[in-house]
N, CA, C and O atoms as a GROMACS GRO file, in nm:
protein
  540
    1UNK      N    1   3.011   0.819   1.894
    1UNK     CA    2   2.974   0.920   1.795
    1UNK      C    3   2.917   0.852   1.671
    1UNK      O    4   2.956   0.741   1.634
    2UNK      N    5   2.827   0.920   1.611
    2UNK     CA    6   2.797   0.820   1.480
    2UNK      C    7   2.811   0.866   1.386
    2UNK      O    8   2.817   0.988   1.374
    3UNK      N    9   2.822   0.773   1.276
    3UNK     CA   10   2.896   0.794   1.172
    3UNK      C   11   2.834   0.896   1.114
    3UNK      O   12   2.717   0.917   1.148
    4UNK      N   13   2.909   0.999   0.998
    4UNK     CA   14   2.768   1.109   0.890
    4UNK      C   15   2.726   1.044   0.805
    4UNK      O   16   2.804   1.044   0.710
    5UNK      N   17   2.636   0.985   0.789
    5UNK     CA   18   2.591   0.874   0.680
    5UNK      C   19   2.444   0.975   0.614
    5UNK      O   20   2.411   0.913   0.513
    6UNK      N   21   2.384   1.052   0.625
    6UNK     CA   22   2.231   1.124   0.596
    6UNK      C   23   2.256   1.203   0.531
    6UNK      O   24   2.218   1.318   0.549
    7UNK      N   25   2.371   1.141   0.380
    7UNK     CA   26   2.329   1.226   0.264
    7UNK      C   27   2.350   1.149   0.151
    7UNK      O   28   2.408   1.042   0.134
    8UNK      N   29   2.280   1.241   0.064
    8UNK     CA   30   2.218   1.160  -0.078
    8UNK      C   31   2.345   1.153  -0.171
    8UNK      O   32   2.442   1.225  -0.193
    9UNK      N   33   2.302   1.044  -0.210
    9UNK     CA   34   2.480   1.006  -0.365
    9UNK      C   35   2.417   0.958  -0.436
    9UNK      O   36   2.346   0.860  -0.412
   10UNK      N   37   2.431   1.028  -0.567
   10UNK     CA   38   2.379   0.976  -0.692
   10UNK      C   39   2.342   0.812  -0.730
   10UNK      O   40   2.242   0.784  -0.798
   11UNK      N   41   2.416   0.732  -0.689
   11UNK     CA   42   2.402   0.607  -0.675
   11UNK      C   43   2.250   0.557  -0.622
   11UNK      O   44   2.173   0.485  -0.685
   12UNK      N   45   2.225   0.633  -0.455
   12UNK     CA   46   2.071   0.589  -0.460
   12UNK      C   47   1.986   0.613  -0.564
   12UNK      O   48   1.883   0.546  -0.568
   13UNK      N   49   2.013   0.714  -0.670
   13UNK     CA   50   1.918   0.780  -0.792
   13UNK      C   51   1.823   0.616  -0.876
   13UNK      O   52   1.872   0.505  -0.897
   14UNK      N   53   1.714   0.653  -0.899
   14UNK     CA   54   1.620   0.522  -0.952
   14UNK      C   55   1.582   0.560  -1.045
   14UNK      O   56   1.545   0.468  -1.119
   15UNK      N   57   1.568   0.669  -1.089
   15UNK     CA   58   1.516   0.724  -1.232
   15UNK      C   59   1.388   0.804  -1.253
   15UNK      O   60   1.363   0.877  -1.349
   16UNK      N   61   1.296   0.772  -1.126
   16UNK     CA   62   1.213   0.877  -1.114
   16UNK      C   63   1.159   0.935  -1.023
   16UNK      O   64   1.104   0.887  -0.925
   17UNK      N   65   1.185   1.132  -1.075
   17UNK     CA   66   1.192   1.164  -1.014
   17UNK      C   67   1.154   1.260  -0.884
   17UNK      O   68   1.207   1.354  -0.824
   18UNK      N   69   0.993   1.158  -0.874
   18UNK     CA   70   0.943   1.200  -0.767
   18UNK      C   71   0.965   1.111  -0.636
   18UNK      O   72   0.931   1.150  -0.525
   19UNK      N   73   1.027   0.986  -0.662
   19UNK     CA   74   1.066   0.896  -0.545
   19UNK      C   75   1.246   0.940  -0.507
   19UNK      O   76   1.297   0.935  -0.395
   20UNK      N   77   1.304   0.975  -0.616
   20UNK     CA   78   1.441   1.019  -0.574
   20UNK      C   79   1.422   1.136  -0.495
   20UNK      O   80   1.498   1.156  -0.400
   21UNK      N   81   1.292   1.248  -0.533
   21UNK     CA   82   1.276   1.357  -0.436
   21UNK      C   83   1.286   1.323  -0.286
   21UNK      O   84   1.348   1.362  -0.186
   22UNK      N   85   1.176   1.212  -0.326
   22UNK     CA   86   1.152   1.114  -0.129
   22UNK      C   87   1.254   1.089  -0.085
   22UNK      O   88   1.294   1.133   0.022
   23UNK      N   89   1.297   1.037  -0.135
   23UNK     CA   90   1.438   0.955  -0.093
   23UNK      C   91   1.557   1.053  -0.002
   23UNK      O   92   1.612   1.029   0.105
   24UNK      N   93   1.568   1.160  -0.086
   24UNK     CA   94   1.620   1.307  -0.079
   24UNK      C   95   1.574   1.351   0.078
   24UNK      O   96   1.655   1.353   0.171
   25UNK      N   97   1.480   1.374   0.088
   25UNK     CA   98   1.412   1.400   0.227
   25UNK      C   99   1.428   1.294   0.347
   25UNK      O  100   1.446   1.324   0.465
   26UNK      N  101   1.420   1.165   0.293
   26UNK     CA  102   1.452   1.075   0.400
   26UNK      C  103   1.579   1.071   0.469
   26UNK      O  104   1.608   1.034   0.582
   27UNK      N  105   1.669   1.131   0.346
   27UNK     CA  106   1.852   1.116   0.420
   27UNK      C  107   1.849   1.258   0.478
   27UNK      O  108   1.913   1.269   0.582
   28UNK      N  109   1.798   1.351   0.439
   28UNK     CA  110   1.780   1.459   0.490
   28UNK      C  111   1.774   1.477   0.647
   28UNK      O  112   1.842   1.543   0.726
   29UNK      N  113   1.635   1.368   0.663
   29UNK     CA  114   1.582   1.352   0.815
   29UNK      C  115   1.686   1.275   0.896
   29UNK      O  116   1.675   1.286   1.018
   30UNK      N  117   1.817   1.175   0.834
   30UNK     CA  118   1.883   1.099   0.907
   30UNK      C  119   1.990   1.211   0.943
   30UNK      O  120   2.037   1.213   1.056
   31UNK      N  121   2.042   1.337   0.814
   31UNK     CA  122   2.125   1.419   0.845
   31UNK      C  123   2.100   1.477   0.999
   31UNK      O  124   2.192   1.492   1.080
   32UNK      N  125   1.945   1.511   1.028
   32UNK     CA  126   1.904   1.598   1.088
   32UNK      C  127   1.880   1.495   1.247
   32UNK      O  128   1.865   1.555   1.354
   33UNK      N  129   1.878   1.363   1.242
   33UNK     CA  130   1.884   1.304   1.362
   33UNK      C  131   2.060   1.278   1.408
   33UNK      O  132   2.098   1.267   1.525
   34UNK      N  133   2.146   1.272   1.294
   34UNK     CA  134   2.308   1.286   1.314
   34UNK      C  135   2.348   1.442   1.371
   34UNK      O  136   2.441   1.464   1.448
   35UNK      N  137   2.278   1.522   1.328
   35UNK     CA  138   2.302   1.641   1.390
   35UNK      C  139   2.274   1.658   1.558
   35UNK      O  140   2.352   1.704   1.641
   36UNK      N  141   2.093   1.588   1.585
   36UNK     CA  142   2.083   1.616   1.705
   36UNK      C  143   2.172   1.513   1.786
   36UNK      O  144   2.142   1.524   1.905
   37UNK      N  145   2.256   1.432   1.769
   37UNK     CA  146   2.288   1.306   1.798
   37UNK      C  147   2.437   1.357   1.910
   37UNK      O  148   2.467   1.335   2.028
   38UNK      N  149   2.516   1.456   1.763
   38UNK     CA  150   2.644   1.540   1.772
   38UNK      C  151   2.631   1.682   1.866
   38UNK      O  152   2.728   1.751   1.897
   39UNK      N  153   2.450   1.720   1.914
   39UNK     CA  154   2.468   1.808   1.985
   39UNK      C  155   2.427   1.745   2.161
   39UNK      O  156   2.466   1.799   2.264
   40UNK      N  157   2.338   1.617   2.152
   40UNK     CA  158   2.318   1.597   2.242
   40UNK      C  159   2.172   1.670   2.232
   40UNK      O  160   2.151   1.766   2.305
   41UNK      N  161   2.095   1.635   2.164
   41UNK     CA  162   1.941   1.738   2.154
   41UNK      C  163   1.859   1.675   2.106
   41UNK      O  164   1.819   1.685   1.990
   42UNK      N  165   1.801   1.552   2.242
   42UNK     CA  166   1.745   1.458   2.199
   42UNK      C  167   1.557   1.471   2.162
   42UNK      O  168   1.478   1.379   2.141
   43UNK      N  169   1.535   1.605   2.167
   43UNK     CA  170   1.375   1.693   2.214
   43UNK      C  171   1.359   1.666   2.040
   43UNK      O  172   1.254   1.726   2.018
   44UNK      N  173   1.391   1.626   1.947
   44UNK     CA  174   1.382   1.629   1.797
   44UNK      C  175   1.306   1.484   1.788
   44UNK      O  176   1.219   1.461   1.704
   45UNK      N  177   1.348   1.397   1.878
   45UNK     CA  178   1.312   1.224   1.866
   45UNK      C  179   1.150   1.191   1.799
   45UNK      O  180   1.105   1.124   1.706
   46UNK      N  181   1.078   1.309   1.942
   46UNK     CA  182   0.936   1.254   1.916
   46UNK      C  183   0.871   1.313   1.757
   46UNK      O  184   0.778   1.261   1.696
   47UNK      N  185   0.954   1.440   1.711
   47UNK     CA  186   0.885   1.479   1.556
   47UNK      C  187   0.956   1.400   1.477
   47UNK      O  188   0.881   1.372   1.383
   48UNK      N  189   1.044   1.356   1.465
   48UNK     CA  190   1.116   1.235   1.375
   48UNK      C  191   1.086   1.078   1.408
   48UNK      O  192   1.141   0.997   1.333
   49UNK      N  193   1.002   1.028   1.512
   49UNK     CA  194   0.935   0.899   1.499
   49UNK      C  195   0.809   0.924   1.422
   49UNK      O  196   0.778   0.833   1.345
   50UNK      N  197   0.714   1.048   1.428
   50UNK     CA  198   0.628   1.110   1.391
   50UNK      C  199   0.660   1.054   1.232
   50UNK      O  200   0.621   0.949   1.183
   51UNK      N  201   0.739   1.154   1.173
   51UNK     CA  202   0.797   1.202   1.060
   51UNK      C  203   0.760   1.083   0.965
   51UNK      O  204   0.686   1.075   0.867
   52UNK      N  205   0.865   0.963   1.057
   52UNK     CA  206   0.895   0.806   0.991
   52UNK      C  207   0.782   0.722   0.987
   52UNK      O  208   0.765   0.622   0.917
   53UNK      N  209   0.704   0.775   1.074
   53UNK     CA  210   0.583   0.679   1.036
   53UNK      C  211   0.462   0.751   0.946
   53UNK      O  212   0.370   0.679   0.906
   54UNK      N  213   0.464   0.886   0.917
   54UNK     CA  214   0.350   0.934   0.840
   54UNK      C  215   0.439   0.973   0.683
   54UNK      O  216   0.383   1.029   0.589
   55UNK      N  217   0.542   0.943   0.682
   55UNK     CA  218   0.630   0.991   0.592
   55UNK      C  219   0.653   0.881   0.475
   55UNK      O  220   0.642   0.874   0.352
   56UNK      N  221   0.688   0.803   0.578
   56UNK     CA  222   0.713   0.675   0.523
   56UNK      C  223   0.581   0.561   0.439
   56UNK      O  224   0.574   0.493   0.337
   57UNK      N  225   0.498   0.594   0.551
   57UNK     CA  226   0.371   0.511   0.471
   57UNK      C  227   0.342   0.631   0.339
   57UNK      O  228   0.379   0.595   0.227
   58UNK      N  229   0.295   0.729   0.348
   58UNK     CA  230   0.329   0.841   0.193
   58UNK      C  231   0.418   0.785   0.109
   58UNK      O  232   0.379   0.766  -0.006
   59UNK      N  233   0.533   0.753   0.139
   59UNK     CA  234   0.629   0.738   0.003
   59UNK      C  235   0.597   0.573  -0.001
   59UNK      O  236   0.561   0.549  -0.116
   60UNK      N  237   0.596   0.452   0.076
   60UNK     CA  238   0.574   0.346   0.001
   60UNK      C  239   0.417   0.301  -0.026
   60UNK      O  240   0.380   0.184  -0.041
   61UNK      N  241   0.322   0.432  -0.028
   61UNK     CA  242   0.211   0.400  -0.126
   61UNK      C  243   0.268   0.473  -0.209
   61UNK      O  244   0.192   0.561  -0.169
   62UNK      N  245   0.338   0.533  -0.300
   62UNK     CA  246   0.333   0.594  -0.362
   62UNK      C  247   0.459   0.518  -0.459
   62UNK      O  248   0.471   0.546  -0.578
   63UNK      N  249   0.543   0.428  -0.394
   63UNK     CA  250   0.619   0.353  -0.494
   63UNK      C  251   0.500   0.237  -0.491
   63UNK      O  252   0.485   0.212  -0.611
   64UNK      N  253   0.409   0.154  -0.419
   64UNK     CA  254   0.326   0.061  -0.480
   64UNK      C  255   0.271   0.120  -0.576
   64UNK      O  256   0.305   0.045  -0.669
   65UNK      N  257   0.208   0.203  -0.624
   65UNK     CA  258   0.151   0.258  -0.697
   65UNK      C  259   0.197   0.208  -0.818
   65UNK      O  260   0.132   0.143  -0.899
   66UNK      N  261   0.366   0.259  -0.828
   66UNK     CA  262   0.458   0.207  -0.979
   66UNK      C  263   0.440   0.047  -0.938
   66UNK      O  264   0.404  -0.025  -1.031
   67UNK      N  265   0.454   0.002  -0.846
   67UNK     CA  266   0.528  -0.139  -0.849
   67UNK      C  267   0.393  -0.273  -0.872
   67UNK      O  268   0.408  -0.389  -0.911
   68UNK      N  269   0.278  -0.207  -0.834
   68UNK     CA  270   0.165  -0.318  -0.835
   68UNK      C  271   0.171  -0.399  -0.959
   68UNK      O  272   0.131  -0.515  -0.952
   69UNK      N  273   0.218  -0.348  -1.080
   69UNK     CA  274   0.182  -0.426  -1.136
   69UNK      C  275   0.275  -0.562  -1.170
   69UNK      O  276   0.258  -0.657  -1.247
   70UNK      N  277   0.356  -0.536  -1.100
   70UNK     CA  278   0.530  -0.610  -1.161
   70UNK      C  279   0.535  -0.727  -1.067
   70UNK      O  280   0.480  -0.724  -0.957
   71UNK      N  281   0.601  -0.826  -1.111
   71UNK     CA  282   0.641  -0.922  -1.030
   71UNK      C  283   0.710  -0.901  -0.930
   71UNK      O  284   0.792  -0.809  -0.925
   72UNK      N  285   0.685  -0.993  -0.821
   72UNK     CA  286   0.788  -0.975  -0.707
   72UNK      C  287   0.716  -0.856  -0.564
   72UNK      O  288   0.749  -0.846  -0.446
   73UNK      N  289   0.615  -0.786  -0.643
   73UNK     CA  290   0.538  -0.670  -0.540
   73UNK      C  291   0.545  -0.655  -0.468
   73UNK      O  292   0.594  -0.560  -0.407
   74UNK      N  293   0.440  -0.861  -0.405
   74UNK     CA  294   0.424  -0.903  -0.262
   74UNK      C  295   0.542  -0.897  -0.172
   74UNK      O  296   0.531  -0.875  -0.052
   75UNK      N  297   0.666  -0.920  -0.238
   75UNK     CA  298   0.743  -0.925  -0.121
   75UNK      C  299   0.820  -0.796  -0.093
   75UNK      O  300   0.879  -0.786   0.015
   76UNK      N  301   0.826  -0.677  -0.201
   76UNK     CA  302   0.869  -0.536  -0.206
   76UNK      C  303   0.777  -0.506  -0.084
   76UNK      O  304   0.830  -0.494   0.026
   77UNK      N  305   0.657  -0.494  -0.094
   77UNK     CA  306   0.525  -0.431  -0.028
   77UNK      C  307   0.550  -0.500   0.147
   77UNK      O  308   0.530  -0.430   0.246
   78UNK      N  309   0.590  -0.629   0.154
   78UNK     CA  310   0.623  -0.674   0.283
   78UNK      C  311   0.720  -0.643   0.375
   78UNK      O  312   0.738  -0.668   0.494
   79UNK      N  313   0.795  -0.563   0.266
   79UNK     CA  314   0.948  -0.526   0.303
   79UNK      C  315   0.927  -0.411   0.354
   79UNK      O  316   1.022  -0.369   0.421
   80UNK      N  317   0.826  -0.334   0.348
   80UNK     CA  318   0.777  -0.152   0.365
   80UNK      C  319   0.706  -0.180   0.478
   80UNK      O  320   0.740  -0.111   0.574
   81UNK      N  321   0.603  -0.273   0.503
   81UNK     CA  322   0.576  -0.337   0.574
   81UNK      C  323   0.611  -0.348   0.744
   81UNK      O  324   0.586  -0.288   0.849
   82UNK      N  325   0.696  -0.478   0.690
   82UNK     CA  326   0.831  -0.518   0.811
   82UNK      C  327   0.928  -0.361   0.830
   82UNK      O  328   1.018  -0.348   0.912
   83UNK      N  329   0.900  -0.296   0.772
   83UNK     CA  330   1.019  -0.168   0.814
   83UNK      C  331   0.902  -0.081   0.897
   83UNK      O  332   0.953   0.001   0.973
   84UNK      N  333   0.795  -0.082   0.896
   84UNK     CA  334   0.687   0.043   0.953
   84UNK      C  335   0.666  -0.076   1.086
   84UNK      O  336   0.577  -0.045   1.166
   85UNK      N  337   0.708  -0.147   1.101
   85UNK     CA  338   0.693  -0.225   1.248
   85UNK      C  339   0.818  -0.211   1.327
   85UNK      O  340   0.812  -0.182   1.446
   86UNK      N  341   0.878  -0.221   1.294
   86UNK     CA  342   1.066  -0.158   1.306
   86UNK      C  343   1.007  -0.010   1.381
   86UNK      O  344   0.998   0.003   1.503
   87UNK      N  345   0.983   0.063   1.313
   87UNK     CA  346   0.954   0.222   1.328
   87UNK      C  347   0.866   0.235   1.446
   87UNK      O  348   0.899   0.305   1.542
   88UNK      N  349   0.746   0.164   1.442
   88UNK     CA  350   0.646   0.125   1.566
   88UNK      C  351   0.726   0.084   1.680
   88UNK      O  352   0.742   0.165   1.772
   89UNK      N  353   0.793  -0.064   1.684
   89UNK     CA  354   0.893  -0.023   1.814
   89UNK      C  355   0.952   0.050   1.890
   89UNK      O  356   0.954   0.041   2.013
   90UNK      N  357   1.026   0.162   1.795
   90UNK     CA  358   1.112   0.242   1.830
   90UNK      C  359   0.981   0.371   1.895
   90UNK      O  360   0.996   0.442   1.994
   91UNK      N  361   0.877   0.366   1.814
   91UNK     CA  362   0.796   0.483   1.869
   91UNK      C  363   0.703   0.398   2.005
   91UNK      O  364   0.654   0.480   2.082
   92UNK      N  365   0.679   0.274   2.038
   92UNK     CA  366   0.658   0.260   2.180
   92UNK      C  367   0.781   0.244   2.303
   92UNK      O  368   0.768   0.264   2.424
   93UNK      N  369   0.930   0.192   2.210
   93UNK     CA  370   1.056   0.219   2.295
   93UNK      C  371   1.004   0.399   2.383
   93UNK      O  372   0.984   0.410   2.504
   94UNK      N  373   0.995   0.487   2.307
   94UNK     CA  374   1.030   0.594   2.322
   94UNK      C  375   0.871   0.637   2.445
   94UNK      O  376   0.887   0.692   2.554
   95UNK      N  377   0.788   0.613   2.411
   95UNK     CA  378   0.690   0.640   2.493
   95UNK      C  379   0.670   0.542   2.594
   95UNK      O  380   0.573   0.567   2.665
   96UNK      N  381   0.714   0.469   2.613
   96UNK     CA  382   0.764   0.410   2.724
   96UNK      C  383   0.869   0.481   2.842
   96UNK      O  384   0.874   0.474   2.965
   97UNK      N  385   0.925   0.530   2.770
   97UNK     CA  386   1.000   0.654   2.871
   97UNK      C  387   1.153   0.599   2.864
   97UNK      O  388   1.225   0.601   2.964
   98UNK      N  389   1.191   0.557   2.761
   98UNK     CA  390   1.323   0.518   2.751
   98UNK      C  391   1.431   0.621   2.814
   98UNK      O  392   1.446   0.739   2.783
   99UNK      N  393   1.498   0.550   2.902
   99UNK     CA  394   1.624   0.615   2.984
   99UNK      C  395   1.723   0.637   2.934
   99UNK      O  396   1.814   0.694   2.995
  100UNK      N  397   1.731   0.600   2.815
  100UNK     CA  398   1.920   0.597   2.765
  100UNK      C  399   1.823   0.670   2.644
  100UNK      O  400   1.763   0.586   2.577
  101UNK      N  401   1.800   0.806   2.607
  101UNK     CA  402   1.805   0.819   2.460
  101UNK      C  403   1.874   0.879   2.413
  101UNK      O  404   1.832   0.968   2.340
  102UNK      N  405   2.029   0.858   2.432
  102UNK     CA  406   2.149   0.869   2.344
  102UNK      C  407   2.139   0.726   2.267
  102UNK      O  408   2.136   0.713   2.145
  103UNK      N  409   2.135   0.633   2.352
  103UNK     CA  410   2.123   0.485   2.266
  103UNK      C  411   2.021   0.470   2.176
  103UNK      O  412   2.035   0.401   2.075
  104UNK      N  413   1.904   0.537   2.207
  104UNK     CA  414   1.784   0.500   2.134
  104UNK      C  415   1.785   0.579   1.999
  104UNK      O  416   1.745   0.541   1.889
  105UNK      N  417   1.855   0.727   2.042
  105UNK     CA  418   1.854   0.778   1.913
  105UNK      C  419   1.961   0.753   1.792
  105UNK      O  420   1.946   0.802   1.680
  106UNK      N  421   2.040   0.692   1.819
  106UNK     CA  422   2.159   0.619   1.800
  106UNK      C  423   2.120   0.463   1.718
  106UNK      O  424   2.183   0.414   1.624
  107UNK      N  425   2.020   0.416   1.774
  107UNK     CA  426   1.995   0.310   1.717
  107UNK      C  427   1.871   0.305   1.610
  107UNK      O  428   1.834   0.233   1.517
  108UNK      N  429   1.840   0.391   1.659
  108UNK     CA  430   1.718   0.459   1.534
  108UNK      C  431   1.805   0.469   1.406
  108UNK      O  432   1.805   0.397   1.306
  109UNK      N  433   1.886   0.590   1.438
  109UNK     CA  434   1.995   0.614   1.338
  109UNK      C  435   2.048   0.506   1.259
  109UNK      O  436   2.031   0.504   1.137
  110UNK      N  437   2.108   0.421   1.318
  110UNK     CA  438   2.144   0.294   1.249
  110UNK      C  439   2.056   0.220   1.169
  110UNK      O  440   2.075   0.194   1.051
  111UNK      N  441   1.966   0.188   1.234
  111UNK     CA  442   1.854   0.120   1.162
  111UNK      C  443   1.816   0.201   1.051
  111UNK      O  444   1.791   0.125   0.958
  112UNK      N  445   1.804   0.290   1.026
  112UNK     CA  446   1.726   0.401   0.927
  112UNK      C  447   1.834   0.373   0.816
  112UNK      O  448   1.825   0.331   0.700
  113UNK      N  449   1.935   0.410   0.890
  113UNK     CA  450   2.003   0.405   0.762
  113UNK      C  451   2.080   0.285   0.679
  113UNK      O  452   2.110   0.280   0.560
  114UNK      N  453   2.094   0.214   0.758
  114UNK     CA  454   2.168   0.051   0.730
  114UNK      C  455   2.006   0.032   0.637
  114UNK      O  456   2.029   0.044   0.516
  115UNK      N  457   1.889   0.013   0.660
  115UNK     CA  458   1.759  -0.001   0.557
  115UNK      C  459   1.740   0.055   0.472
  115UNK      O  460   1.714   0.004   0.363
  116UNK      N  461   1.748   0.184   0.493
  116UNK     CA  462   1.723   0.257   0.370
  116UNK      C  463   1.824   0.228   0.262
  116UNK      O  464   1.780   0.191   0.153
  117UNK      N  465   1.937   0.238   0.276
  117UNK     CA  466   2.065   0.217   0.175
  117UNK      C  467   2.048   0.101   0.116
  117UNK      O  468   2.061   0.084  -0.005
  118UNK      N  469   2.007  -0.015   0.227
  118UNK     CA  470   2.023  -0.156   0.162
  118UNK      C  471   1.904  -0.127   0.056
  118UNK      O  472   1.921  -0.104  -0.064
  119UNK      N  473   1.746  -0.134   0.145
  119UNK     CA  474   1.620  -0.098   0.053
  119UNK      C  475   1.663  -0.035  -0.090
  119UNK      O  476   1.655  -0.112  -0.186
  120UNK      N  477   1.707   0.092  -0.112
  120UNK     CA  478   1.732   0.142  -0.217
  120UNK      C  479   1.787   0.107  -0.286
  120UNK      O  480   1.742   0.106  -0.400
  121UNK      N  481   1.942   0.046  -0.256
  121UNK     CA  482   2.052   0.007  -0.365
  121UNK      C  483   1.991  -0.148  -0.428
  121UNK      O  484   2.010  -0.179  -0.546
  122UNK      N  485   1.914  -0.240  -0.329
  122UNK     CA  486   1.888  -0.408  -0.372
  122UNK      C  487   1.780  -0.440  -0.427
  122UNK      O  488   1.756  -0.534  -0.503
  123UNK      N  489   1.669  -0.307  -0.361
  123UNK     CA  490   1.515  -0.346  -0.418
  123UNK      C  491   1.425  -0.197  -0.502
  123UNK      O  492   1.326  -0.214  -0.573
  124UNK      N  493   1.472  -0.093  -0.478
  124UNK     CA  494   1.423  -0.021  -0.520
  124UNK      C  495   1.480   0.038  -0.676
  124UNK      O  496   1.405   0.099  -0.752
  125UNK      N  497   1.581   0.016  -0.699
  125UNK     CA  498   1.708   0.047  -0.820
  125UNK      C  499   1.627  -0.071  -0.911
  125UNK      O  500   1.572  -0.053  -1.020
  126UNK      N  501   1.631  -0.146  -0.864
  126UNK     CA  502   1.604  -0.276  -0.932
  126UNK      C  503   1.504  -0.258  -1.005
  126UNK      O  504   1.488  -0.225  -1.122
  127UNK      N  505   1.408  -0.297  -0.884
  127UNK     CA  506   1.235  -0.305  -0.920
  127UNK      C  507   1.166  -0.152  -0.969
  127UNK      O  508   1.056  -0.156  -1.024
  128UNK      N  509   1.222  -0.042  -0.951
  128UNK     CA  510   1.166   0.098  -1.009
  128UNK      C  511   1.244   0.102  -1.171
  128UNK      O  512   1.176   0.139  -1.266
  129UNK      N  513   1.359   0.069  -1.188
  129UNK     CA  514   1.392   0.044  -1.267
  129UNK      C  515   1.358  -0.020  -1.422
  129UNK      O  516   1.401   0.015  -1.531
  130UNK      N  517   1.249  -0.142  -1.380
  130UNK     CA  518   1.161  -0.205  -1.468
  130UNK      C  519   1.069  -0.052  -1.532
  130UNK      O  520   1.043  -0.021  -1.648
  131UNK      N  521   1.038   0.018  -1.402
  131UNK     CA  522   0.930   0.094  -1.406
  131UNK      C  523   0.974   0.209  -1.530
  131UNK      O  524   0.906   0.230  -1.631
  132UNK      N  525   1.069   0.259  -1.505
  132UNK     CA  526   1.146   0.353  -1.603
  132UNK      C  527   1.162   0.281  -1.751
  132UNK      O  528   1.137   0.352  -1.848
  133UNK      N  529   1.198   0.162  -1.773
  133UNK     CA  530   1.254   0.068  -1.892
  133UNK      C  531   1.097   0.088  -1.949
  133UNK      O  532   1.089   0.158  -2.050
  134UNK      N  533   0.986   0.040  -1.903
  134UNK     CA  534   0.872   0.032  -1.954
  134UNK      C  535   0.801   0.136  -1.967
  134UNK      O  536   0.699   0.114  -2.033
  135UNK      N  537   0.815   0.248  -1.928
  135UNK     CA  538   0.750   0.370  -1.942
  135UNK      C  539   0.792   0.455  -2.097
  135UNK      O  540   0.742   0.565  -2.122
   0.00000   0.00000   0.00000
């Protein structure tokens, strides 16, 4: 069973607040893959690999945007990066015709969220943070 981890706590909050909106939606979508997870209703997979890859490139152009100008960018921007190749796996795992997708959706799950939490609390708090101080 997996854990309920796909909801928002003030703690992820960064200060502005059109990326905390994003952010908001992203745990949203993990709520909503923990849900199909707990019913066994794995027909949600292919609009939520969808989701993560057109969703996701939207919100980290849209934090480069704040972050281009600040030190450290290159390796923020690599990090969004390395996570949309993560996401690509999981969306040729799946069209490949994966047999177990209790595991697959399960491990999606994990991954999404073990990243996102880390992403937010180590690099995004941080580095958006500058963004707020200087504004």
């Amino acid at each position: 069973m997996v854990e309920k981890l796909g909801v928002w706590r003030e703690e992820y909050r960064v200060g502005i607040e059109r990326i905390d909106r994003q952010h908001k939606i992203l745990f949203c979508n993990i709520k909503l893959l923990e849900e199909a997870i707990s019913r066994q209703d794995f027909s949600a997979i292919p609009y939520l690999l969808d989701m993560l890859e057109i969703y996701f490139k939207e919100h980290f152009r849209e934090e480069e945007i704040y972050l281009k100008e600040f030190p450290g960018f290159e390796v923020h921007n690599r990090k969004h990066w390395d996570f949309l190749g993560e996401v690509l796996k999981f969306i040729r795992k799946y069209q490949a015709g994966s047999r177990d997708l209790p595991a697959l959706a399960t491990e999606i799950h994990d991954f999404l969220y073990s990243w996102l939490q880390d992403h937010i609390l180590t690099t995004d708090k941080k580095e958006l943070s500058q963004v707020v101080i200087g504004s």
